[in-house]
C-alpha positions in Angstrom: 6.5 -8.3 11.1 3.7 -10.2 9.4 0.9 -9.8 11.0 -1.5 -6.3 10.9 -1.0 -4.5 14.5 -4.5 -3.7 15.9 -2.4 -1.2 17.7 -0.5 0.3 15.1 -3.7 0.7 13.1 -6.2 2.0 16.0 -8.6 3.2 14.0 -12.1 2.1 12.2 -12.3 -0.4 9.0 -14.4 -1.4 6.5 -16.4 -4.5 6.6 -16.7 -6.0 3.6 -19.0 -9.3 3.0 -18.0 -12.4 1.1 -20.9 -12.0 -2.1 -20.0 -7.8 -2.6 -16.2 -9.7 -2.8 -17.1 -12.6 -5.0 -18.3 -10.6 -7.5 -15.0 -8.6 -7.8 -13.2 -11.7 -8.7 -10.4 -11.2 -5.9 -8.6 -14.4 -5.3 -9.2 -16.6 -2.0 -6.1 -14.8 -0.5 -7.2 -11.4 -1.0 -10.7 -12.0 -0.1 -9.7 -13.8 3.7 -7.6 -10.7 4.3 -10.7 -8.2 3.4 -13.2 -10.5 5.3 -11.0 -10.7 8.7 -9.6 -7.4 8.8 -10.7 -4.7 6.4 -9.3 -1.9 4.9 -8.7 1.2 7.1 -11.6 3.9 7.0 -9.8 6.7 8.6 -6.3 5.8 9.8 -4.7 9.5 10.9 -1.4 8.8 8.8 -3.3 7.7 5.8 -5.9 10.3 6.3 -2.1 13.0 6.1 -1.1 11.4 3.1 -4.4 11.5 1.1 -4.8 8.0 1.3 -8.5 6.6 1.2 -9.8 3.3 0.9 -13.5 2.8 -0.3 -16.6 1.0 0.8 -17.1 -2.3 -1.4 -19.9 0.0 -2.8 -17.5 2.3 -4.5 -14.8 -0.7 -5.9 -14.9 -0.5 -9.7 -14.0 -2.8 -12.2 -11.3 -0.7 -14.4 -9.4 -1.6 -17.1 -6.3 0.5 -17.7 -3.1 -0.7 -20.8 -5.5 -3.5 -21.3 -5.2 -5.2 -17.8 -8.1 -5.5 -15.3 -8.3 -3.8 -12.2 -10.3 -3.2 -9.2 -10.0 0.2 -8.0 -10.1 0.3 -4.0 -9.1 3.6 -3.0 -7.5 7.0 -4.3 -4.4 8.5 -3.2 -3.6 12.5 -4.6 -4.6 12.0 -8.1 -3.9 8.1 -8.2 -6.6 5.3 -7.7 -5.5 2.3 -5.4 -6.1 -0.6 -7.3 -5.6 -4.2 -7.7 -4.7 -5.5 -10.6 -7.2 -9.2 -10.7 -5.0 -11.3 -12.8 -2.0 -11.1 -10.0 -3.5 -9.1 -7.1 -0.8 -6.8 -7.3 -1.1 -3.3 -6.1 -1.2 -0.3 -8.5 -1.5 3.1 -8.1 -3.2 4.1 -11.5 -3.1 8.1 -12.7 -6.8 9.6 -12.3 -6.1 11.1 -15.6 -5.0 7.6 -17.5 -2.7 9.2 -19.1 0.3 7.7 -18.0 1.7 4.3 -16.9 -0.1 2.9 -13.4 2.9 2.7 -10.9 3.4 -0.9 -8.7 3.7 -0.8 -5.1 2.8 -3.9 -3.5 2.5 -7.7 -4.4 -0.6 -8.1 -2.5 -2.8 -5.8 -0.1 -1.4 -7.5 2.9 2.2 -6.4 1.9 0.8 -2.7 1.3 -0.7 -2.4 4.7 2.2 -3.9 6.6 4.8 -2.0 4.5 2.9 1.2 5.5 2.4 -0.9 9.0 6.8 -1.3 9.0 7.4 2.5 7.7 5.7 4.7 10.2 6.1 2.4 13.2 9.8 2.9 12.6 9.7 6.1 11.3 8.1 7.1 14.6 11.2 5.3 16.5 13.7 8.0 14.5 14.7 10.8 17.0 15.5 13.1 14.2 14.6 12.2 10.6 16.5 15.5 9.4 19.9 13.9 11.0 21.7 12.7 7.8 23.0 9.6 9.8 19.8 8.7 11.4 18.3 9.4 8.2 20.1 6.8 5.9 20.5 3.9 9.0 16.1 4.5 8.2 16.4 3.9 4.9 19.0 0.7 4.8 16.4 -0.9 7.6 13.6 -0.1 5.7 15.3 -1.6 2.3 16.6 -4.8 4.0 13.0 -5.2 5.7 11.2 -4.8 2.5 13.3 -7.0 0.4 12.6 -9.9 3.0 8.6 -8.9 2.8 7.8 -7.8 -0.5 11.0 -8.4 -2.9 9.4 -7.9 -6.1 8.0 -3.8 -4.2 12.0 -3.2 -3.9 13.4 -4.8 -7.5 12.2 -1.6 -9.6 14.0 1.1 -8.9 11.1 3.6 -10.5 8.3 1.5 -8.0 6.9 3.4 -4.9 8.9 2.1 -2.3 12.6 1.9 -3.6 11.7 5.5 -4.9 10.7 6.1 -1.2 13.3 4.1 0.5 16.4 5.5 -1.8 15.4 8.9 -0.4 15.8 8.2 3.0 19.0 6.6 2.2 20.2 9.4 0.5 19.0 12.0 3.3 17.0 13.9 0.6 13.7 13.8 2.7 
């Protein structure tokens, strides 16, 4: 599963033009991804979770533990950001006061890991089964370490936190 699912995602996106990108300094990759699809406005899942992206009129240039950053969206109390030297995904404390945590190596692997989790998680008959619960989590993990290996490797990054719950049916 590599490519974004117009059906999963069923909802509006930004647009985003090539000169408000160029002057972020996002790397060719990043910017083809922004250009041709977006980032969701007002998907209902991310919408439930408190996840917002922003309008190129609201990125920011950040610097946070002396790396740059471009801050694309928030999350409850976090700003969504990308860090510009490797286009990683960060989600960076509102307060600064303590370490940003990874979560993707790219956008593209933080849409289709979101893409991955809920598709499946909506395929679950009953999340609160323990069974069902941890056959979840060891697809998700074996999934993600094909996709993204470097979002599974730290055991303190979003998704292993995320995944090792499910595995351990503490949901």
């Amino acid at each position: 599963m590599n490519v974004l699912s117009k059906d999963f995602w069923d909802c509006e996106f930004f647009k985003y033009r090539k000169e408000d990108l160029d002057r972020f300094g996002f790397i060719e990759e990043t910017k083809a991804l922004l250009l041709a699809h977006g980032l969701p406005k007002n998907h209902s899942i991310f919408d439930k979770r408190g996840i917002q992206f922003f309008d190129c009129a609201d990125f920011a240039q950040v610097v946070f533990n002396k790396e740059e950053f471009i801050r694309i969206g928030q999350s409850r109390g976090a700003f969504i950001s990308i860090q510009k030297r490797t286009q990683e995904v960060y989600a960076i404390p509102e307060s600064g006061l303590s370490n940003g945590g990874f979560i993707n190596s790219n956008i593209k692997w933080f849409l289709l890991f979101h893409q991955l989790f809920y598709a499946e998680l909506g395929k679950v008959d009953n999340i609160d089964d323990d069974k069902q619960c941890e056959r979840f989590g060891n697809m998700l993990r074996r999934e993600f370490e094909k996709m993204d290996p470097c979002a599974m490797l730290d055991k303190e990054s979003t998704w292993s936190r995320i995944v090792e719950e499910y595995e351990n049916g503490v949901v």
